[in-house]
C-alpha positions in Angstrom: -14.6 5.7 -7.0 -12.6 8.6 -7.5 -13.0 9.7 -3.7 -11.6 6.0 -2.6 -8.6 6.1 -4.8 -7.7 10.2 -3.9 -7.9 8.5 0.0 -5.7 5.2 -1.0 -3.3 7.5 -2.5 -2.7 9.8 0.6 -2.5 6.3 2.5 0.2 5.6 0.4 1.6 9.3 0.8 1.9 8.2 4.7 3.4 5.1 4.6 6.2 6.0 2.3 7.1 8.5 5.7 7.4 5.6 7.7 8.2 2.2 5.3 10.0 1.6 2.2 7.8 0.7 -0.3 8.1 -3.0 -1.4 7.1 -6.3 -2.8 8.3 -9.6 -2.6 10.4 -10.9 -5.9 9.0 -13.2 -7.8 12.6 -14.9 -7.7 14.6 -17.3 -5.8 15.5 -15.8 -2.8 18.4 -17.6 -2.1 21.0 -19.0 -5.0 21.9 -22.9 -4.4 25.2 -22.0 -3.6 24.6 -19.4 -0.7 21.6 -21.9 0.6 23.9 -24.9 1.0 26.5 -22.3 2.4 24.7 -21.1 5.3 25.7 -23.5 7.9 28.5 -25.5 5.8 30.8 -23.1 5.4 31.9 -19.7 7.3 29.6 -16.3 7.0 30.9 -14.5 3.7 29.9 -10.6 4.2 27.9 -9.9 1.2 28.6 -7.0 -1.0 27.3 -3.5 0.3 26.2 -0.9 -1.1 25.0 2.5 1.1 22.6 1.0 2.9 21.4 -1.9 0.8 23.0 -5.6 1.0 23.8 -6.9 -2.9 22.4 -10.7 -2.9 20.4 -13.4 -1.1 20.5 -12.9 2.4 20.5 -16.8 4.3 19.8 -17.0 8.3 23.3 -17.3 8.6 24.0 -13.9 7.5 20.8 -12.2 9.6 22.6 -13.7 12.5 25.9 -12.2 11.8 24.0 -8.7 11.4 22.3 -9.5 14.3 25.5 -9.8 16.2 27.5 -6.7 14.3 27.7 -3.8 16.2 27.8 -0.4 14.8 27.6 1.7 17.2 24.1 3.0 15.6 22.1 1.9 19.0 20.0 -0.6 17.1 19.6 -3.5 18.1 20.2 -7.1 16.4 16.6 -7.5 15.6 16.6 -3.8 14.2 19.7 -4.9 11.6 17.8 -8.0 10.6 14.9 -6.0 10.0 16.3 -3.4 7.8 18.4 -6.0 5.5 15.2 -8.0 5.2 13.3 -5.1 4.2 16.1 -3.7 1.1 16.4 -7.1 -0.2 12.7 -6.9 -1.2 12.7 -2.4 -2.3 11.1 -2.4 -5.3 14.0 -1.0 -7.4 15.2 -0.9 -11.3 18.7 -3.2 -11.3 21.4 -1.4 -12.4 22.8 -4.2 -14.8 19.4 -3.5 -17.2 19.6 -1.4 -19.9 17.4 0.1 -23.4 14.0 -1.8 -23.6 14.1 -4.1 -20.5 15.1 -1.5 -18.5 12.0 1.0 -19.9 9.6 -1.8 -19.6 10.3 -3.1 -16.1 10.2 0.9 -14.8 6.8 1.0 -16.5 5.5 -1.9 -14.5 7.2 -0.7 -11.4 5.1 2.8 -12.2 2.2 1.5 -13.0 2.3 -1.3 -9.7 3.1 1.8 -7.4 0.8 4.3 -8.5 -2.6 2.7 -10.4 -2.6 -0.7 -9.1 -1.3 -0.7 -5.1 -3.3 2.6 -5.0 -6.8 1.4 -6.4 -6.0 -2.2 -4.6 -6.0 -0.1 -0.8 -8.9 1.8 -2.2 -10.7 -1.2 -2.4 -8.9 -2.7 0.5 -10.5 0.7 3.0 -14.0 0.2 1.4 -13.9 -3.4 2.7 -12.8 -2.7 6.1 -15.5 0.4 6.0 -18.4 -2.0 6.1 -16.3 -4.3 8.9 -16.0 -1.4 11.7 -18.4 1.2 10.7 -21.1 -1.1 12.9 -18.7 -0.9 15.7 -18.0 2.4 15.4 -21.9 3.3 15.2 -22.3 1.3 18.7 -19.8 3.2 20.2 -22.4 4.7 23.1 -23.7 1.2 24.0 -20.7 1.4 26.2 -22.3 3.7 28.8 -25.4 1.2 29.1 -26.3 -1.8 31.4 -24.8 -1.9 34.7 -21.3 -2.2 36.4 -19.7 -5.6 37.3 -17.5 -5.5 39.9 -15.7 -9.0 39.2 -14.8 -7.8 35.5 -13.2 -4.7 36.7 -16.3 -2.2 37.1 -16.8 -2.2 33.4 -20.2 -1.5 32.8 -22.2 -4.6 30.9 -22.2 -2.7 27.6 -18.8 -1.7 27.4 -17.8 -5.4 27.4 -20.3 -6.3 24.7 -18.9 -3.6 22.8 -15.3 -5.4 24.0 -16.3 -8.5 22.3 -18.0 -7.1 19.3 -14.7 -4.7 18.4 -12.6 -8.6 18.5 -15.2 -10.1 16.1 -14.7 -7.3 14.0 -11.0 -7.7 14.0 -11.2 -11.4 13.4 -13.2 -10.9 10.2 -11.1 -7.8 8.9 -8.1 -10.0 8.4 -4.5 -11.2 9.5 -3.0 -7.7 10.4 -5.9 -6.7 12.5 -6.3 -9.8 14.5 -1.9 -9.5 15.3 -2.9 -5.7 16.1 -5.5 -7.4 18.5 -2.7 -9.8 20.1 -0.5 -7.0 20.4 -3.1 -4.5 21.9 -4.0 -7.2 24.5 -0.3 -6.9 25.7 -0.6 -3.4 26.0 -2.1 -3.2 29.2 -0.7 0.4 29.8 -2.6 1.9 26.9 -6.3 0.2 27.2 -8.4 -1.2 29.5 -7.8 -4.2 31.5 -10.8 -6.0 30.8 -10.4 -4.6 27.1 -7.3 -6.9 27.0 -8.4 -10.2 28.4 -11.4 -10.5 25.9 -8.2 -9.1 23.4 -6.0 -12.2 24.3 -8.8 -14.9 23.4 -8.9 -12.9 20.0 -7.9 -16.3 17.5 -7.6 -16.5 13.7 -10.1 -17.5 11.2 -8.4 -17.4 8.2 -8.7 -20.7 6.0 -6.0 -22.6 5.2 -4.3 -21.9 1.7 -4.2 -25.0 -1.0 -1.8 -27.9 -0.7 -0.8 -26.8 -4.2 0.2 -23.4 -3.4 1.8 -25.0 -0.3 3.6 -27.4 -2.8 4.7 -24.4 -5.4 6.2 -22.8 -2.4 8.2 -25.5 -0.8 9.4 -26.7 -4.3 10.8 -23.3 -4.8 12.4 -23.9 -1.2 14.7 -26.8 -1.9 15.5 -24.9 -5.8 13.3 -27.0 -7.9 13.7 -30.4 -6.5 10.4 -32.7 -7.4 8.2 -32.6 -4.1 7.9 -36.5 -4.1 11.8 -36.5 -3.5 11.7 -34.3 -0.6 9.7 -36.2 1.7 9.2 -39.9 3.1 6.3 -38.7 4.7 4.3 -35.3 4.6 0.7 -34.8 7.0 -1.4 -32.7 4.0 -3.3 -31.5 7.0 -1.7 -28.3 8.6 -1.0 -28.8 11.9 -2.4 -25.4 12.6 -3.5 -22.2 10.4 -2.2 -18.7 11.7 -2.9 -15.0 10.7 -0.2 -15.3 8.1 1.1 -18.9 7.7 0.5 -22.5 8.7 2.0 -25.7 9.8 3.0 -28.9 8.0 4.8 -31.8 9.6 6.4 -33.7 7.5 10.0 -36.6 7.5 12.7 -35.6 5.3 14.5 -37.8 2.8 17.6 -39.5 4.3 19.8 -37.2 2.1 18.4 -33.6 3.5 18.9 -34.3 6.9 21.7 -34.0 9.4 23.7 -36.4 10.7 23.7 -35.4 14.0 23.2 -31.9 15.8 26.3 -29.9 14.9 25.1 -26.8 17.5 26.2 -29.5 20.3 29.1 -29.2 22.3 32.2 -30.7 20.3 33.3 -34.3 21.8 35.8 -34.0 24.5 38.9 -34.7 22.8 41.6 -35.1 26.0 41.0 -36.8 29.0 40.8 -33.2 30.9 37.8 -32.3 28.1 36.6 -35.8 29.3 36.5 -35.6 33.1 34.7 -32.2 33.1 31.9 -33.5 31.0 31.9 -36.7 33.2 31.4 -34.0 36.2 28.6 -31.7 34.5 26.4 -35.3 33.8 27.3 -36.6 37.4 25.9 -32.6 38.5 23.7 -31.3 36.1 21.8 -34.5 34.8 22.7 -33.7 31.2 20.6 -34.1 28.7 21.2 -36.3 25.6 19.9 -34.3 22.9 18.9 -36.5 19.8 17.6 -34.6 17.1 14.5 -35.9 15.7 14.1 -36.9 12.1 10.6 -35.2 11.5 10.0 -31.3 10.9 8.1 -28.7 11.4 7.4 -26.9 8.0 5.7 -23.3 8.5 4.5 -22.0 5.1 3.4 -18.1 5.0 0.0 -17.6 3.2 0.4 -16.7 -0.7 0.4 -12.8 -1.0 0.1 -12.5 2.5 2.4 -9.7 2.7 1.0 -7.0 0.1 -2.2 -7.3 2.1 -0.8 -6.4 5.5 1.3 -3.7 3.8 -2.1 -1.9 2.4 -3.4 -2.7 5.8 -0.5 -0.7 7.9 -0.5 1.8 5.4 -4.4 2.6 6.2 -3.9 2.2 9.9 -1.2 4.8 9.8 -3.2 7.2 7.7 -5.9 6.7 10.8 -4.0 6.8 13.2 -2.5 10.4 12.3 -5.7 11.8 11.8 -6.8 10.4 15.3 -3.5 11.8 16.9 -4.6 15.6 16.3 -7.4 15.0 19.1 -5.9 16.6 22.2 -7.0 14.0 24.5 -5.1 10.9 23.1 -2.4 13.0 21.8 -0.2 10.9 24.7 -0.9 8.2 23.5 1.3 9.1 20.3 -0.9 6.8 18.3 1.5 6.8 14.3 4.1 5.5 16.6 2.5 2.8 18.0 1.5 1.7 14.7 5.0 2.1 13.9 6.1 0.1 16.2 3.1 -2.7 15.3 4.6 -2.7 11.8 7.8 -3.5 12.5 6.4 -6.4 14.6 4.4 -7.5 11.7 7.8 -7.4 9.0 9.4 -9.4 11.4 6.9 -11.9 11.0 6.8 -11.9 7.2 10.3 -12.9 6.6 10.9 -16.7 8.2 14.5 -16.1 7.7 14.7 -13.8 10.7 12.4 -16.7 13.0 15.4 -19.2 11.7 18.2 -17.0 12.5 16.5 -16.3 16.1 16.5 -20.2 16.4 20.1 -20.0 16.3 21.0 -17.4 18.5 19.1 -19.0 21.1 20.9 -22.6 20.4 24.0 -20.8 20.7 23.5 -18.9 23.9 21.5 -22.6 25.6 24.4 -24.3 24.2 26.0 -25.2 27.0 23.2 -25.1 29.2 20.7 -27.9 30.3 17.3 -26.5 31.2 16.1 -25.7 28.1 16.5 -26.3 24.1 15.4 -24.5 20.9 14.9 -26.9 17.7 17.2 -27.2 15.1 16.7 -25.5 12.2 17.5 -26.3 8.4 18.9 -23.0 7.3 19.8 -24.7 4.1 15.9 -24.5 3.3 14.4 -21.5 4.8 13.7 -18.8 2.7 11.2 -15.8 2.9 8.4 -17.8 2.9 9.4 -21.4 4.5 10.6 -22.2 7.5 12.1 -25.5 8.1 13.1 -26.6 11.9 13.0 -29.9 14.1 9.9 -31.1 14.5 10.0 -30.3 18.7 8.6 -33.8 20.2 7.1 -32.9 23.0 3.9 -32.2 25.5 2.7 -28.8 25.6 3.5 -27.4 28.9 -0.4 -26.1 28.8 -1.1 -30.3 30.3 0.8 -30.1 33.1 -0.6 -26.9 34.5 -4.6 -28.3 33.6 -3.4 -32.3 35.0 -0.3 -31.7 37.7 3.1 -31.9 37.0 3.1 -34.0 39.7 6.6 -35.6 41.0 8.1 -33.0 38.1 6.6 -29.9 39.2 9.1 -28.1 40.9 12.0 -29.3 38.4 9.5 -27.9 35.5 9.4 -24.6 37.2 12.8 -23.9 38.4 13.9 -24.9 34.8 11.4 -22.2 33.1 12.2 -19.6 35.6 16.2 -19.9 35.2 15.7 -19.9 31.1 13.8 -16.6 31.3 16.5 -15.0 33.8 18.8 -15.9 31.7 17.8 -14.8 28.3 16.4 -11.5 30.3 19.8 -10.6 32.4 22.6 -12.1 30.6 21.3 -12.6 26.9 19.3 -9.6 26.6 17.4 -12.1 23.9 14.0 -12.8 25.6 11.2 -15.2 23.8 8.3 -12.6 23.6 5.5 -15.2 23.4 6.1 -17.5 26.4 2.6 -18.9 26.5 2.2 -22.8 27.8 1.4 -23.6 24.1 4.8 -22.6 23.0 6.9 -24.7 25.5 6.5 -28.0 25.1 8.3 -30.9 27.8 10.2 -33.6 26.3 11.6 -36.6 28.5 15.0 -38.1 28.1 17.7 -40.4 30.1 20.6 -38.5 31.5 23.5 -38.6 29.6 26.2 -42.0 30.2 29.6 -41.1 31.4 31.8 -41.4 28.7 34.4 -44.0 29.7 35.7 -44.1 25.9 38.7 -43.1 26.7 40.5 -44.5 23.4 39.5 -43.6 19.8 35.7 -44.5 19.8 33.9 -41.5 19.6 29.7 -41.3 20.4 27.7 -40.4 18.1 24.7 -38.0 17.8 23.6 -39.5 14.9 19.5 -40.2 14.8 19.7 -43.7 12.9 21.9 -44.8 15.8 20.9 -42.9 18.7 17.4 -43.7 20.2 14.9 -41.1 21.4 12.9 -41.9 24.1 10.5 -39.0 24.1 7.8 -40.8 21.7 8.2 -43.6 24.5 7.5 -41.9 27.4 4.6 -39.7 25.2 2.8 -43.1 24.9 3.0 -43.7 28.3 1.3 -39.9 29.3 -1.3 -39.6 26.7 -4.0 -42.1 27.8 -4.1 -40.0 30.8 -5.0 -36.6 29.4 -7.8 -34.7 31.5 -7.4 -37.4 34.2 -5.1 -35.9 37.3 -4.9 -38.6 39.3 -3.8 -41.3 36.8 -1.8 -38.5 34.8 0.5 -38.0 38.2 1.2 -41.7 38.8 2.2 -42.1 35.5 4.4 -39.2 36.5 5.7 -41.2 39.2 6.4 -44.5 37.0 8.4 -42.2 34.9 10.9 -41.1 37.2 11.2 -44.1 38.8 12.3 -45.2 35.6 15.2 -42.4 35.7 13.6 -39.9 33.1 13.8 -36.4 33.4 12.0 -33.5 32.1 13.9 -30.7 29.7 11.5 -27.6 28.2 11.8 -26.7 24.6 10.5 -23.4 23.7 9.1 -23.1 19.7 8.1 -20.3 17.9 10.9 -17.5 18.2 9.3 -15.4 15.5 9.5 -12.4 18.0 11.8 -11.8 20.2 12.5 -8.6 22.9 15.9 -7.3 22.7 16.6 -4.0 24.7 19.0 -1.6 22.7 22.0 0.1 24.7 19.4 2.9 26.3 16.2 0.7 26.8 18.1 -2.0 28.8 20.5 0.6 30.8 17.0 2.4 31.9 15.7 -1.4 32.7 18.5 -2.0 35.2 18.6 0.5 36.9 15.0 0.6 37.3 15.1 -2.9 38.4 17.8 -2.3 40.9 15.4 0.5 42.4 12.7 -2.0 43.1 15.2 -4.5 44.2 16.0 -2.4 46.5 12.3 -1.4 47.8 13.3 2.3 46.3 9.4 3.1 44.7 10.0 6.4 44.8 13.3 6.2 43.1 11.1 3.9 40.8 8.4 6.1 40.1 10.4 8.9 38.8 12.9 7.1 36.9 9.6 5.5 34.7 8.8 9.4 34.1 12.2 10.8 33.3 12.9 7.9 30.9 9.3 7.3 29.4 8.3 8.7 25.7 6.8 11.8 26.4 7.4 13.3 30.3 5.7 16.6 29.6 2.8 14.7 29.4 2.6 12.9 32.2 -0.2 13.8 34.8 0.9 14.8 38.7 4.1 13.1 38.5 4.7 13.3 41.7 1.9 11.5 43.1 3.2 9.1 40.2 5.9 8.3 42.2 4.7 8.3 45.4 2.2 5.8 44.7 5.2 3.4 43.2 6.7 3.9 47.2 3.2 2.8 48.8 2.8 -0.5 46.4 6.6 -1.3 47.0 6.2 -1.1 50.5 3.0 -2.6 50.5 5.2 -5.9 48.8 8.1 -5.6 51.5 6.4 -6.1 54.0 5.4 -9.4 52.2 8.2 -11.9 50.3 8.7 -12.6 46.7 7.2 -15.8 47.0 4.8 -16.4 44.5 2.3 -18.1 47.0 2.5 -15.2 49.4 2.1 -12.6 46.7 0.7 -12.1 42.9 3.8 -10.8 41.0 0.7 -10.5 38.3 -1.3 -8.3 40.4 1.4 -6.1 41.3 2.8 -5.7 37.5 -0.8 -5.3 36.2 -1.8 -2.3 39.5 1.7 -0.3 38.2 0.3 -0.6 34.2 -3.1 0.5 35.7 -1.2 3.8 37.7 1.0 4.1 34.2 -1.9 4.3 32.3 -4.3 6.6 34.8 -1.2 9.0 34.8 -0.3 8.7 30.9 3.4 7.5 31.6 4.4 6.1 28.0 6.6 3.5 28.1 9.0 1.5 25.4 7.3 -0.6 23.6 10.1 -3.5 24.3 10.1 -2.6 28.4 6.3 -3.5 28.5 7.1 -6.7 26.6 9.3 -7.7 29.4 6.5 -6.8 31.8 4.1 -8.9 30.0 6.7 -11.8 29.7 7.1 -11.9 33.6 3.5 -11.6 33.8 3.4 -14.7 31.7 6.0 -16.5 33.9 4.2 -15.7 37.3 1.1 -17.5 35.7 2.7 -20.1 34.6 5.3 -20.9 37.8 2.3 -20.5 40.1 0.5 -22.9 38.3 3.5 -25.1 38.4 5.0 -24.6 41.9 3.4 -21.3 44.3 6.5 -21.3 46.3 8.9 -20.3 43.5 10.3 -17.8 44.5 11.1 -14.9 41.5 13.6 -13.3 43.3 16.1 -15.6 44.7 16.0 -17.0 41.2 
């Protein structure tokens, strides 16, 4: 016993290095006042003190740190990051004094240094008897022969594959995220080792509807659950690593009446004949918000657990890092880097306020929407948004998107650009399950050219996506009666618009990472590999230990070549095959790269699967 707590301690030791140790308050996190606030009236900057932000922080106020620029290089979701994390530093207020002030510093003591240490003691024994087995069966992965159509990996080492993501399942919510996220880092493992990564899928069981209840309550500051709701599914919608789903319809008094992140109606007839123009051009969508949400709930202590679990995986990962032969691989900063990932996550503020910044960059855009969400009510641990009505875009790639297909695809393809070139905000988990394809009927030209005004207004504007979804869903799994429904559809004048959900984590280069992106992809633009190749060694993590750098780069000139002599389009070549063969040379030739540059790889990768699936002859480029 001694031995475990002695180790949890000097896990602890590490972490403070790289975290500030915390907790979540057991208080509101947001006063009535600032909640109702957030979207009501203008930001208020909050009182600051050094580094740490006096009072609740709403999404309203991550988004105006997101959007602050201090000339510190961070980026947006950086600033969020760090407010989120000194709201929650486990601190004694400065406005305690005599006894309550001695006896909340001797719980604070004795939380930080005999419970959270024996806790991770216990914590590392438990996760001792999950990966010591895999550990021990470490050399079944020179056994059983090679398969050439699962990347020569010998028969063992893909056992071993599989019996490593069991593990992980079974150790709890931060190992299976760190199994997502190594399965997206194809330029650190093995190929193979990162397919069988990405099927990698949470077990954990759903938390009580009472704890679920507690929480919400808390949410909208006290108000009786039965007055919240005119309806609420008890059956989660789906259970994740570290929260779950509800849907659920709102009482009449806690929604909006309307969507206020729309475009403000035209109020001259100039205002008027331009938005005439962009419905006669662009097929406008009208955007009616839906009266059911989308409630994500984050699993009761949730956070303390991956906090002792980060803290042990850093411990590890220095220890590991003194071995010469991985030392590239600069393991504590990877874990780092996981954490910070992981924080994101924990706070559903940050998700919301992410929700918004995409609204307001799509705002004026029509191929794709984000859902609305009710700042008034998020906090820490709830997230409340429009319920996104919708089909997952996962159907149309299994069934056809049939008269739709191309529309669907140029749509996606021109989101991405955009958030990638212009925003510099990119979704970093466009999967088909987190688009979803809602119908609509173009918007009327507005011929009100007196006082009446239209009106967004659910109770008097009429969605047709529930409609149409009737129409599609008898004909799931069935291709060829799936595309003529397809075909009644838009005979009947609807069109398709994506909406992309769960913006929990999102790629944002800062001022260096994106410079060294564009000019990067204005060398391969421009069929430049060489140019290429040593630009990804002068500007990766560590060039001094990159291996024969120049053959580095002249093997970047043979595959570019190789794809001039080709086109872009996605039927003539894999953008997917030549992404993952430069991760494989980065790899072979230990060129580290940002963590947020191989998101955006993995994002494209992504698209390519999804627009050939959609359309082959998209072409990337002239996109």
């Amino acid at each position: 016993m001694r031995t475990v707590f002695v180790l949890a301690r000097t896990c602890l030791r590490h972490g403070a290095k790289h975290t500030r140790l915390s907790f979540p308050r057991h208080q509101q996190y947001f006063s009535s006042t600032a909640r109702r606030s957030a979207i009501r009236t203008p930001f208020r900057k909050p009182p600051i003190v050094g580094t740490v932000i006096l009072g609740a922080l709403s999404p309203a106020a991550f988004v105006k740190l997101s959007e602050e620029d201090n000339g510190d290089g961070k980026t947006g979701e950086e600033h969020m990051l760090e407010a989120s994390r000194a709201e929650i530093e486990k601190t004694l207020p400065d406005n305690i004094h005599g006894f309550r002030r001695a006896w909340r510093g001797l719980v604070l003591f004795l939380d930080s240094y005999i419970y959270e240490p024996i806790a991770t003691g216990f914590r590392f024994l438990h996760l001792v008897v999950i990966f010591v087995p895999v550990i021990v069966t470490v050399p079944v992965i020179w056994l059983g022969q090679r398969r050439k159509d699962r990347d020569d990996e010998r028969s063992g080492t893909l056992w071993w594959y599989s019996f490593l993501v069991h593990s992980m399942e079974r150790a709890g919510p931060a190992f299976i995220k760190l199994g997502q996220w190594a399965a997206s880092r194809s330029d650190i493992f093995p190929t193979e080792m990162c397919n069988i990564m990405s099927d990698l899928h949470s077990n954990a069981p759903a938390h009580s509807l009472s704890d679920t209840k507690k929480i919400i309550v808390k949410a909208f500051d006290g108000r009786p659950f039965e007055t919240i709701f005119e309806e609420f599914q008890e059956k989660p919608l789906g259970v994740g690593a570290i929260a779950q789903v509800y849907k659920a319809k709102l009482k009449s008094d806690l929604t909006v009446p309307g969507d206020p992140d729309l475009a403000e109606p035209a109020k001259n007839i100039r205002q008027r004949v331009r938005k005439n123009v962009d419905v006669l051009i662009k097929s406008t969508p009208s955007r009616v918000p839906s009266t059911y949400v989308a409630i994500k709930v984050l699993h009761p202590k949730v956070e303390r657990m991956v906090r002792r679990d980060l803290r042990i995986m850093g411990f590890f990962a220095s220890v590991l890092n003194a071995i010469p032969t991985i030392e590239w691989l600069s393991l504590p900063d990877e874990v780092e880097q996981f954490g910070e990932m992981m924080r994101l996550q924990l706070d559903l503020r940050i998700e919301s306020a992410n929700l918004l910044l995409f609204r307001k960059h799509f705002k004026d855009r029509t191929t794709a929407w984000f859902p609305y969400p009710y700042t008034d009510y998020t906090t820490r641990q709830v997230l409340v948004e429009e319920f996104a009505q919708g089909i997952p875009l996962a159907a149309f790639l299994e069934d056809g998107g049939g008269v739709f297909q191309q529309e669907i695809a140029d749509e996606g393809l021109d989101a991405f650009l955009r958030m990638l070139l212009i925003d510099n905000f990119v979704h970093a988990d466009l999967h088909p399950g987190n688009i979803m394809v809602r119908f609509y009927k173009p918007e009327k030209l507005d011929l009100a050219f007196g006082r009446h005004k239209q009106s967004n207004d659910p109770e008097q504007s009429k969605d047709v996506t529930e409609e149409v979804l009737q129409k599609l869903r008898p004909h799931r799994h069935k291709p060829k009666e799936w595309v003529t429904a397809l075909d009644q559809i838009d005979e009947e004048g609807y069109r398709p618009q994506l909406i992309f959900i769960d913006t929990g984590l999102v790629t944002q280069l800062n001022d260096t990472n994106r410079t060294n992106f564009l000019d990067l992809f204005k060398a391969i633009a421009t069929f430049d590999g060489y140019r290429a190749g040593h630009l990804m060694v002068e500007r990766c993590r560590q060039p001094d230990a990159v291996i024969d750098e120049e053959v580095f780069a002249l093997k970047m000139q043979h595959l570019v070549l190789g794809v001039k002599s080709r086109t872009f389009a996605l039927g003539n070549i894999k953008i997917g095959d030549v992404l993952n063969e430069v991760l494989s040379m980065v790899r072979s030739h230990h060129v580290r790269m940002e963590g947020d540059f191989v998101n955006v790889v993995i994002s494209i990768l992504l698209l390519e699967g999804i627009g050939r699936g959609l359309d082959p002859e998209l072409d990337l480029f002239k996109g």
